[in-house]
C-alpha positions as CSV (number, residue, x, y, z in Angstrom):
1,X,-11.0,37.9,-30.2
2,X,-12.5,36.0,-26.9
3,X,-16.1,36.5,-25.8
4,X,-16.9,37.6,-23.0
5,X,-19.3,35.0,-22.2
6,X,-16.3,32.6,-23.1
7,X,-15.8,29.5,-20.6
8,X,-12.2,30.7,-20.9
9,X,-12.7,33.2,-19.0
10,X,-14.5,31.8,-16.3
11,X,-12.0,28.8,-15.9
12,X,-9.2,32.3,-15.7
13,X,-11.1,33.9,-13.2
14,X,-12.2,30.8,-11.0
15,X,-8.3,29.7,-11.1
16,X,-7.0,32.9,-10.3
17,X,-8.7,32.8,-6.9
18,X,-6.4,29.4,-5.7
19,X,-3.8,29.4,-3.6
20,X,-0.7,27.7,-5.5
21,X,1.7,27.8,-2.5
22,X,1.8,24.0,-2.4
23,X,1.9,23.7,-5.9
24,X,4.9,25.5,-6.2
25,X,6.6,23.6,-3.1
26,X,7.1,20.5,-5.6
27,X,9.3,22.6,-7.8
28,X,13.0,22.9,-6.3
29,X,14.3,26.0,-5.2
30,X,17.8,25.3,-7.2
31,X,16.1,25.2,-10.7
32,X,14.9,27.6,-12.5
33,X,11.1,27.3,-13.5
34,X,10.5,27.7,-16.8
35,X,6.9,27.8,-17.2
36,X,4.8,28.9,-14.6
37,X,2.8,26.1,-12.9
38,X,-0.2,28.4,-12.1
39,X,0.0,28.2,-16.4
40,X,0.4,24.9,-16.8
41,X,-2.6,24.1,-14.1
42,X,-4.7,26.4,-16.4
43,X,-3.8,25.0,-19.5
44,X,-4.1,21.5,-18.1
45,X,-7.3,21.8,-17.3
46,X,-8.7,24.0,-20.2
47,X,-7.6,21.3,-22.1
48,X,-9.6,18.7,-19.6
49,X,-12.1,21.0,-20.5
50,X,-12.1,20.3,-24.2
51,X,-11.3,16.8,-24.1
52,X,-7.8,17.3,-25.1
53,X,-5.4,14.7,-23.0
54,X,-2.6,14.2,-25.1
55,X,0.8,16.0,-23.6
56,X,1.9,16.4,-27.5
57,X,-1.4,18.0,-28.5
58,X,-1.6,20.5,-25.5
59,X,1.4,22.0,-27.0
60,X,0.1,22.0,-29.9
61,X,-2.6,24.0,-28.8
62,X,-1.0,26.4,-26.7
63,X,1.0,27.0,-30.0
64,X,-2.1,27.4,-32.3
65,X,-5.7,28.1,-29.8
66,X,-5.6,31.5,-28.9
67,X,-7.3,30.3,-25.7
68,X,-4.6,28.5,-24.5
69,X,-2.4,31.8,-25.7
70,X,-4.8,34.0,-23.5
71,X,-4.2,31.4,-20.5
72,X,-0.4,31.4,-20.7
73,X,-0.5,35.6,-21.2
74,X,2.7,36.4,-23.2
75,X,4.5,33.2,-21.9
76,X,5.6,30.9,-24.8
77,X,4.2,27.9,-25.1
78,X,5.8,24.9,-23.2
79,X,6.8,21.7,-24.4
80,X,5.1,18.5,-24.3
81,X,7.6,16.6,-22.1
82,X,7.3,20.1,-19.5
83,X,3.4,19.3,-19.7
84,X,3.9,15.5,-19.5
85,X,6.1,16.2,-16.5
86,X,4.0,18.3,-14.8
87,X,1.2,15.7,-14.4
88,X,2.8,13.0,-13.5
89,X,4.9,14.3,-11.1
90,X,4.4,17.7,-10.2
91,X,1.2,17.7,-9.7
92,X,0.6,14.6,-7.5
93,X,1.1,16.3,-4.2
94,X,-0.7,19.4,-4.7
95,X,-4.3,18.3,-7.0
96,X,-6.1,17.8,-4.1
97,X,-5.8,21.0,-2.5
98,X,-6.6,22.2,-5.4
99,X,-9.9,20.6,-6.2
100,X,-10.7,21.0,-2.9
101,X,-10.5,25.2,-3.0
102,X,-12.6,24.8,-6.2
103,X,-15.3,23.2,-4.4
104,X,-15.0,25.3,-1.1
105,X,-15.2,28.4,-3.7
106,X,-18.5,26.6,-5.2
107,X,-19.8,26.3,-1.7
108,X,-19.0,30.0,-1.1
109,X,-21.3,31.3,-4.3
110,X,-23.9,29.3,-3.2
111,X,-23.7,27.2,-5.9
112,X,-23.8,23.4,-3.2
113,X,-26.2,22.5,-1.7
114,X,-23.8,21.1,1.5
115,X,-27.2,18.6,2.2
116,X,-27.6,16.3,0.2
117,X,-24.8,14.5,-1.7
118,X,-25.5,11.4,-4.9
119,X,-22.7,8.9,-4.4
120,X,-21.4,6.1,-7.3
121,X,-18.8,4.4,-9.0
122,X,-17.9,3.6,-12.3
123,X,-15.1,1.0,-13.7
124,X,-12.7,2.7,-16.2
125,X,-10.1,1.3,-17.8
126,X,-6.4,1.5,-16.8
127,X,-3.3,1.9,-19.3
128,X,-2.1,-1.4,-18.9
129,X,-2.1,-5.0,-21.7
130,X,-5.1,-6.4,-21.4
131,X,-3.3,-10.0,-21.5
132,X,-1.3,-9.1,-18.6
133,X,-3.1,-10.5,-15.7
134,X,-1.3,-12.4,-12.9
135,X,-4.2,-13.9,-11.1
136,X,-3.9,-15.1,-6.9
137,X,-5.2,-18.3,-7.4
138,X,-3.0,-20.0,-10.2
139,X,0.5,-17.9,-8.5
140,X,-0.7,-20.0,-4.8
141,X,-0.8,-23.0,-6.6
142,X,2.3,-22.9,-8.6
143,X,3.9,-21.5,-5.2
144,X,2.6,-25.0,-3.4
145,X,3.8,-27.3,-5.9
146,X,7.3,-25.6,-5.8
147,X,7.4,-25.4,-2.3
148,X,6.3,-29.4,-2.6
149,X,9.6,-30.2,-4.9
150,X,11.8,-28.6,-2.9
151,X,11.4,-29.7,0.5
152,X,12.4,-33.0,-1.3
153,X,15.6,-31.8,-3.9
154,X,17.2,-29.3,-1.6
155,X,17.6,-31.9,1.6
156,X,19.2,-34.5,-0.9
157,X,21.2,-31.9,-2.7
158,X,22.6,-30.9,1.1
159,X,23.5,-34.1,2.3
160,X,25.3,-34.7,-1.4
161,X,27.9,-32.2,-0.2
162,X,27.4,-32.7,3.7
163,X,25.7,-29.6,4.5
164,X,22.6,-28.8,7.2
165,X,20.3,-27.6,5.6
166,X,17.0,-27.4,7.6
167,X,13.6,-27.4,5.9
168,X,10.6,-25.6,7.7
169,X,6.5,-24.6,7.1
170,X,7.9,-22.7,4.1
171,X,11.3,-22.2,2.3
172,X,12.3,-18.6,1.8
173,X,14.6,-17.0,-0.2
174,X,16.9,-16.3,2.1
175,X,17.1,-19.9,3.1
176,X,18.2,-20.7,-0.7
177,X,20.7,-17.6,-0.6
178,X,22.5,-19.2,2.6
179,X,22.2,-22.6,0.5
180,X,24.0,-21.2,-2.4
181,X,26.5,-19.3,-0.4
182,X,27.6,-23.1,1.3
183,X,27.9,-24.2,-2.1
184,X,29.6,-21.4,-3.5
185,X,32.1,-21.7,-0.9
186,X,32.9,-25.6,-1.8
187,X,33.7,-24.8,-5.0
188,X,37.7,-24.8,-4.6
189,X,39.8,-25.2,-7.9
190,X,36.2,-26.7,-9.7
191,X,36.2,-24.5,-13.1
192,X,32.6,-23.8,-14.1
193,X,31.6,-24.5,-17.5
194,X,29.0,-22.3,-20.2
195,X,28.1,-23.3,-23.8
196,X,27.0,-25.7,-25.7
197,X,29.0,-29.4,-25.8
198,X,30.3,-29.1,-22.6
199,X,29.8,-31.2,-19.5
200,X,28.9,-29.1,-16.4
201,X,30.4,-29.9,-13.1
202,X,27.5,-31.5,-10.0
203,X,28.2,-28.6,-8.5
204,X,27.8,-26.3,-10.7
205,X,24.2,-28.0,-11.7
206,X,23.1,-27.8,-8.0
207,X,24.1,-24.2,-7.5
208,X,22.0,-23.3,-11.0
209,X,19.1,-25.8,-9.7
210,X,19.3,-23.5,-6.4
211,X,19.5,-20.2,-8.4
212,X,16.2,-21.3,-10.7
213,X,14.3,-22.0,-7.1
214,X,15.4,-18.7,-5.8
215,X,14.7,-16.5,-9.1
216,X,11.2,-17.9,-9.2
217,X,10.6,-17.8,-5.2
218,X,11.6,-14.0,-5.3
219,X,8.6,-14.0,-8.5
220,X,6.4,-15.4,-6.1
221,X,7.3,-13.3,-3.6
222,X,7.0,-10.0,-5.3
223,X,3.7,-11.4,-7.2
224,X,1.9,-11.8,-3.4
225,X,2.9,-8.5,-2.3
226,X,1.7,-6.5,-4.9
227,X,-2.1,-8.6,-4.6
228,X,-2.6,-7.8,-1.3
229,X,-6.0,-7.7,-0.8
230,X,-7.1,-8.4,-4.5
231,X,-7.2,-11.1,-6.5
232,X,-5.6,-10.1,-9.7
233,X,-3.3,-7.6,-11.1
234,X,-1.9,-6.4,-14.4
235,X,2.0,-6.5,-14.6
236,X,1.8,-3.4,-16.8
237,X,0.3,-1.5,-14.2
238,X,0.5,-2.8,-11.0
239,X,-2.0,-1.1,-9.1
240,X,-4.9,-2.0,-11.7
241,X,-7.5,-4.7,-10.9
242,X,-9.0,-7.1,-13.3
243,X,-12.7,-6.2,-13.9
244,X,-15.6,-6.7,-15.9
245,X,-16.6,-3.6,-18.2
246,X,-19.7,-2.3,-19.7
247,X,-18.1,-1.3,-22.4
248,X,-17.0,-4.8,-23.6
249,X,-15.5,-4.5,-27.6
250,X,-15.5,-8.7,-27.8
251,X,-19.0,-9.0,-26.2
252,X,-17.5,-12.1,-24.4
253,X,-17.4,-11.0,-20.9
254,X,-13.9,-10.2,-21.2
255,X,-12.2,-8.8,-17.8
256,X,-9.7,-5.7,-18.2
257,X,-7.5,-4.2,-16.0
258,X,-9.3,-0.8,-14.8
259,X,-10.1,1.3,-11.3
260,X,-13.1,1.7,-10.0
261,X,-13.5,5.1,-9.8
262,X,-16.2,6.6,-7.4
263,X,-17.9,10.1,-7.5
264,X,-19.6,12.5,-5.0
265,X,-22.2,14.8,-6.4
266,X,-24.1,17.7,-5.2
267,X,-26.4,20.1,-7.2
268,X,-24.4,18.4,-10.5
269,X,-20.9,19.7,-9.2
270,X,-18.2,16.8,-8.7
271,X,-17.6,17.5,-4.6
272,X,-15.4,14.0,-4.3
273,X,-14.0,11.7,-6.6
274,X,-11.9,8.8,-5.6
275,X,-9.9,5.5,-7.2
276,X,-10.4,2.2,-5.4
277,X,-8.7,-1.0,-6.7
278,X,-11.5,-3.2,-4.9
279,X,-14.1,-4.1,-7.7
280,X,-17.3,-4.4,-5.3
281,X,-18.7,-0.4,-4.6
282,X,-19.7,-1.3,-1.1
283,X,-16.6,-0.8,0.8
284,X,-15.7,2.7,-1.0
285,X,-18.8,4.5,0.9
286,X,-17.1,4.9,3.8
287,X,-14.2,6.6,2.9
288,X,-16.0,8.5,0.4
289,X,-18.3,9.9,3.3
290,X,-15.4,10.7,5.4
291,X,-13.5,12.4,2.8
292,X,-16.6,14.5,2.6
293,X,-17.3,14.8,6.5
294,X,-15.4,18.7,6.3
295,X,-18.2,19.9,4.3
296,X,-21.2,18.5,6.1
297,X,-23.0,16.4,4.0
298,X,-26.0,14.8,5.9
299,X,-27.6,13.2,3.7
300,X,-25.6,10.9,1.1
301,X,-27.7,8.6,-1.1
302,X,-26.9,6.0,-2.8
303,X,-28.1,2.8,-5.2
304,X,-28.2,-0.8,-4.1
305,X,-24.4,-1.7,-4.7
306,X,-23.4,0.5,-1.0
307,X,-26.0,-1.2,1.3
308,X,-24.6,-3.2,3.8
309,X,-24.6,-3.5,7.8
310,X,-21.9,-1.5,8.2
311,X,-22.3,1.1,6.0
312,X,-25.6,1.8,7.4
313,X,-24.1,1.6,10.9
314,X,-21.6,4.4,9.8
315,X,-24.5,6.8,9.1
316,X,-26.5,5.8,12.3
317,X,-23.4,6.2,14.5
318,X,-22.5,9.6,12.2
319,X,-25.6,11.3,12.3
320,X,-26.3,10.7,8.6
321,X,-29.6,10.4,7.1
322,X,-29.3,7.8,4.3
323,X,-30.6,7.2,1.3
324,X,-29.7,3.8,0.2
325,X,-31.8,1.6,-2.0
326,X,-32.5,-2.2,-0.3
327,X,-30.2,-4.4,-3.0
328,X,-33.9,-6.4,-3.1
329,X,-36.1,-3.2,-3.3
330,X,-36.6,-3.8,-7.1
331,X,-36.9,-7.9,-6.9
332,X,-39.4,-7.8,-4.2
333,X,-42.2,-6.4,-6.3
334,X,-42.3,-9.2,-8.5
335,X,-45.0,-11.4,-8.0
336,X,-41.9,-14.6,-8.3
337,X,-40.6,-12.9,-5.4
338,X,-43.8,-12.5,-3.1
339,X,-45.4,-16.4,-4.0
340,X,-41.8,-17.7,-3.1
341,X,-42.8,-20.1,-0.5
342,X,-38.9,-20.4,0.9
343,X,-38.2,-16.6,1.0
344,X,-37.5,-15.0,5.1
345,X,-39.1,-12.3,4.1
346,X,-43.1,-14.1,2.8
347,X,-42.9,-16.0,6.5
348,X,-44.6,-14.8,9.6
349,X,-42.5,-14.1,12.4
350,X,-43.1,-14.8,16.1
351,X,-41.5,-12.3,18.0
352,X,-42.5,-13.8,21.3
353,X,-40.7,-17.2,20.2
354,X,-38.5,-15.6,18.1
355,X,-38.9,-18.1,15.6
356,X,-40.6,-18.2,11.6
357,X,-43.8,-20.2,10.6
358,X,-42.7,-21.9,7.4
359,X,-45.6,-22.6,4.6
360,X,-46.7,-26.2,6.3
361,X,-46.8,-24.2,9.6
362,X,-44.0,-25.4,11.6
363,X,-41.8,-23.2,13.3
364,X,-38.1,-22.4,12.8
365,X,-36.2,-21.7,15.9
366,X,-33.6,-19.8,16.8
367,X,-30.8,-22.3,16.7
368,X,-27.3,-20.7,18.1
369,X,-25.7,-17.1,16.8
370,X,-22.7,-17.2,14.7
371,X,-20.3,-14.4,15.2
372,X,-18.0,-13.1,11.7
373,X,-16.6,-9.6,10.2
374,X,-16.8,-7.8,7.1
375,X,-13.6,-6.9,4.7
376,X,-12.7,-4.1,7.1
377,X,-12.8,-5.8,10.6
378,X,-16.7,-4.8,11.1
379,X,-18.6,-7.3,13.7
380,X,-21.4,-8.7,12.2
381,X,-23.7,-11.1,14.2
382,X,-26.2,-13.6,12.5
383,X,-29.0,-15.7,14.1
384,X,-29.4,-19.1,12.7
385,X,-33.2,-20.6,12.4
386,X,-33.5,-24.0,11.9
387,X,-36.6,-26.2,11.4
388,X,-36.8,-29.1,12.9
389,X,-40.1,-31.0,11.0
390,X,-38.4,-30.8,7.1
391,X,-39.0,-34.6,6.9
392,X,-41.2,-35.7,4.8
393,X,-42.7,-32.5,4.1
394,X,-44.5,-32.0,0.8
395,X,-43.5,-28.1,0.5
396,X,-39.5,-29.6,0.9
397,X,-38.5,-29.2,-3.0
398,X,-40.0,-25.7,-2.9
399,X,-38.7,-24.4,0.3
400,X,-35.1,-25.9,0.5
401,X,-33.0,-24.4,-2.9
402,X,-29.4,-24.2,-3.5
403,X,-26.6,-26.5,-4.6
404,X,-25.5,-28.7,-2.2
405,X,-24.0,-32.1,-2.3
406,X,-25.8,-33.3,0.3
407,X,-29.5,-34.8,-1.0
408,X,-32.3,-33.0,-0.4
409,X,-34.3,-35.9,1.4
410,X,-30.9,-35.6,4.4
411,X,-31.4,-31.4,4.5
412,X,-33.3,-29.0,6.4
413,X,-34.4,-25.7,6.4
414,X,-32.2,-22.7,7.7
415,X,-32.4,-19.1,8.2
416,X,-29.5,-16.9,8.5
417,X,-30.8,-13.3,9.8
418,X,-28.8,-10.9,10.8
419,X,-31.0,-8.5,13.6
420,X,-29.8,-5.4,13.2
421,X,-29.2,-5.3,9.3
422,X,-33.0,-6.9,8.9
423,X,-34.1,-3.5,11.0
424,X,-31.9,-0.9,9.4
425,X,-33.3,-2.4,5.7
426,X,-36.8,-2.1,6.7
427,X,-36.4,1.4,8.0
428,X,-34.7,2.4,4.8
429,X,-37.5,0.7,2.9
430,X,-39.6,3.6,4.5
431,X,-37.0,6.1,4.2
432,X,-36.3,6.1,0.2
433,X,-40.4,5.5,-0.1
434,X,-41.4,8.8,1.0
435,X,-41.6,11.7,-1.1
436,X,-38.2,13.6,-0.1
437,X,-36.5,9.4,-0.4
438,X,-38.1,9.7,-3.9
439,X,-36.9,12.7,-4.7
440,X,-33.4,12.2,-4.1
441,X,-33.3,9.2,-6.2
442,X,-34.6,10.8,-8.9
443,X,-31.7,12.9,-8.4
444,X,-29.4,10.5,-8.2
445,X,-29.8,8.7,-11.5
446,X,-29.9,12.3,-13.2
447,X,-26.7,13.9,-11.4
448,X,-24.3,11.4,-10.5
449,X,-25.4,9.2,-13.7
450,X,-24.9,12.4,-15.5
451,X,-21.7,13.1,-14.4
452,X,-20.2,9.9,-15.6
453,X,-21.9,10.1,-18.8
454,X,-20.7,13.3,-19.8
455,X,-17.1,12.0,-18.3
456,X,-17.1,9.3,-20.7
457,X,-19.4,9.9,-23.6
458,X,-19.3,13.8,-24.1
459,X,-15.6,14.3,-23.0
460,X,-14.6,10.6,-24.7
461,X,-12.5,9.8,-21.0
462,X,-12.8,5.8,-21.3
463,X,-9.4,4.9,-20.6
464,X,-6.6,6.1,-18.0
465,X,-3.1,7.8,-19.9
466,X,-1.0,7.5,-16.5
467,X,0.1,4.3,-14.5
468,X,-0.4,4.2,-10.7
469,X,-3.2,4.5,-8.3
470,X,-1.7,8.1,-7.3
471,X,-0.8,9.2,-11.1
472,X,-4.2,8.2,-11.7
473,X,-5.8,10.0,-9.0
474,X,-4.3,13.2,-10.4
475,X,-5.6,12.8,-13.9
476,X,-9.5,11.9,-12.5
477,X,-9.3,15.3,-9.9
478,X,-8.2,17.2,-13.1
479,X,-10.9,15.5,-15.3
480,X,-13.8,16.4,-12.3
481,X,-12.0,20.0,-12.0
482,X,-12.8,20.6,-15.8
483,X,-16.3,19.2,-15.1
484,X,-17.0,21.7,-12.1
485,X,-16.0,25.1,-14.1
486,X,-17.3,23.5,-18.0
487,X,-20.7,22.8,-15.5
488,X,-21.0,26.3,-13.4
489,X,-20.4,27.4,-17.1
490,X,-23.6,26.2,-18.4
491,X,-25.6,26.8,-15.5
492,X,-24.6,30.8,-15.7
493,X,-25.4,30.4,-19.6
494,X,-29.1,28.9,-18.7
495,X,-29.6,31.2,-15.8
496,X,-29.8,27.8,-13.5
497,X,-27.4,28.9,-10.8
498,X,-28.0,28.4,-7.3
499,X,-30.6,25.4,-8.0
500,X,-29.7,22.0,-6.5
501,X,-32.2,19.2,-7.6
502,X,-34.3,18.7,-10.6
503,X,-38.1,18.6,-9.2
504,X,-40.3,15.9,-10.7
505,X,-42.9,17.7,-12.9
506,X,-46.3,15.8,-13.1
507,X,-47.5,13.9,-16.5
């Protein structure tokens, strides 16, 4: 009933190949396994496969598809909560491995390059309320007017009942437990009071005035632990980020709590896919590049959002050749960009000075170096120009821009250059110019651009079903593990196998 050119099969065979020992190290020893999880993998991913996510309709399937049924061999079908299960907690510890045998088995036919490797990131949307957000800001500033009111009730409420009660840079909640124990422990023969049309006791209103500080300090508490470094997250799913999407339903802008989720690609396979809660792509290269260091990539390119000093000093350090596209490679063509009389980049430079000749041809010195680090600790030194002959120059209004509240007529003109980044740009200006650079990034907006298209728009993934950065780990490895074998699928269909990048055909 199945043909024998059927991507069933192929998703059968490649599967059978894994290794499940760690799989089957989540399941206790004690119980007795009802379905086997080498099954439930299959079926889980078939059904990836097929865009079918739903716990409740991957039973249904394995009751009715005679695929599924083919998968599962003479095993009955298992239920949705089994299925449900198995994904959210089975599966955590042992997707990884798994993925990662499918691509070494990729690698193995011949079907990866191992060269060159297209790197992005996409924002997808988490299962969480959309009117959930706790934002950093507004929970530090209602944190500092508490703290504010406090340090002036609680010593007056002490001293009420002759108590120490010693108020430091911040009041914990500890300090309001040991508060409420002192007070507790006055209480004596004093018969508290509840319901309506009954006069509470003074100490039974400072003990619930210390209880209502504490409740909402342990809030406040919990709220800046799970920020961390962000600054915003949903209470529905904690591990979610507020972000804007491209796929905005209200048209308005609207942020939503998502990941962003970032793919490696190599000759159209999914090699590396990972979920960052940090909106900005730039600081998931890295990790994405190191994840990847076991099978060799050399050459990772990327677009505009990953270039940065450090990322650039990564691949210098690491021996990698990148391909990453100057965040003003686009802008600098314009003709707006090139007559702009203020713009670092349309002054001459004196190297023997070291200084800039601005537009009325005075020069900018080098001023003093300012020392700072990225996000991630990285050391990044800037040079600071300054000109000293901005007064009264006619060329001011068009070389000083910016908002600042200081007037224009008291300002003058500064440089902030950074040495080592300005070199590392211009080589990689040269790099992504040439015809392999051009090339690859052709490639890139075809394969890794592809990917996510086909992820969203053919297999209709637009929005997470599990909760929690790892849950949600699991379900994007078993989304790009349906991708790989519904991909080597097609490309043994076409008779493409074993070709790596689309070359650019002339007009």
């Amino acid at each position: 009933m199945i043909p024998a050119d059927d991507s069933v099969r192929l998703l059968n065979s490649a599967l059978e190949r894994m290794d499940y020992s760690k799989l089957y190290a989540a399941y206790s020893r004690m119980g007795r396994i009802e379905t086997s999880p080498k099954n439930l993998f299959k079926i889980m991913v078939y059904g990836y496969m097929n865009g079918i996510y739903s716990s409740r309709k991957l039973e249904q399937a394995c009751r009715r598809d005679v695929n599924f049924m083919y998968l599962l061999g003479r095993a009955p079908a298992p239920d949705h909560a089994t299925i449900a299960r198995f994904r959210s907690e089975r599966l955590t510890d042992a997707v990884e491995d798994l993925f990662t045998q499918l691509v070494e088995i990729l690698a193995e036919i011949g079907e990866l390059s191992l060269s060159s490797v297209f790197i992005d990131g996409t924002k997808i949307e988490a299962n969480a309320n959309r009117y959930s957000f706790v934002w950093k800001k507004s929970t530090q500033k209602n944190e500092a007017k508490m703290q504010q009111k406090m340090k002036i009730d609680l010593p007056k409420l002490a001293t009420e009942y002759n108590l120490r009660f010693h108020v430091g840079e911040k009041i914990r909640a500890k300090d309001l437990k040991k508060l409420r124990r002192r007070l507790y422990a006055l209480k004596g023969d004093v018969e508290f009071v509840q319901g309506k049309g009954k006069r509470k006791p003074p100490l039974q209103k400072a003990i619930e005035t210390i209880e209502d500080y504490l409740t909402r300090q342990k809030k406040y508490d919990d709220y800046n632990h799970s920020f961390g470094d962000r600054n915003s997250f949903s209470k529905t799913d904690r591990d979610a980020t507020f972000m804007r999407m491209k796929e905005d339903h209200m048209k308005n802008g609207q942020l939503k709590p998502g990941y962003n989720v970032a793919l490696a690609v190599d000759a159209e396979y999914i090699v590396g896919t990972m979920i960052f809660q940090e909106r900005s792509d730039t600081g998931t290269f890295i990790p994405m590049m190191e994840k990847l260091c076991s099978l060799g990539y050399t050459k990772p390119v990327a677009d505009a959002g990953y270039e940065s000093e450090e990322n650039y000093t990564w691949c210098e350090e690491n021996n990698r050749l990148a391909f990453i596209k100057p965040a003003n490679h686009e802008q600098a063509k314009t003709k707006k960009y090139k007559s702009d009389i203020g713009k670092r980049e349309n002054m001459p430079y004196d190297a023997e000075n070291d200084a800039y000749i601005c537009h009325a041809g005075h020069k900018i010195q080098a001023a003093y170096e300012k020392n700072t680090k990225s996000k991630a600790g990285y050391p990044i030194v800037t040079t600071v120009y300054s000109c000293a002959h901005c007064d009264g120059c006619p060329h001011k209004s068009k070389c000083i821009k910016g908002t600042s509240k200081t007037p224009l007529e008291e300002r003058s003109k500064n440089l902030y250059v950074s040495k080592n980044f300005q070199r590392q740009r211009q080589e990689m200006e040269t790099r992504i110019n040439s015809e392999e650079g051009i090339l690859l990034r052709v490639n890139r907006s075809i394969q890794v651009e592809g990917a996510f298209g086909v992820l969203k728009q053919d297999m209709g993934f637009r929005r997470f079903l599990l909760r929690g950065q790892i849950k949600v780990q699991t379900e994007i490895i078993l989304l790009a593990t349906a991708f790989n074998i519904n991909k080597l699928h097609r490309k043994i269909q076409s008779d493409r196998c074993g070709t790596y990048l689309h070359i650019k055909k002339a007009a």
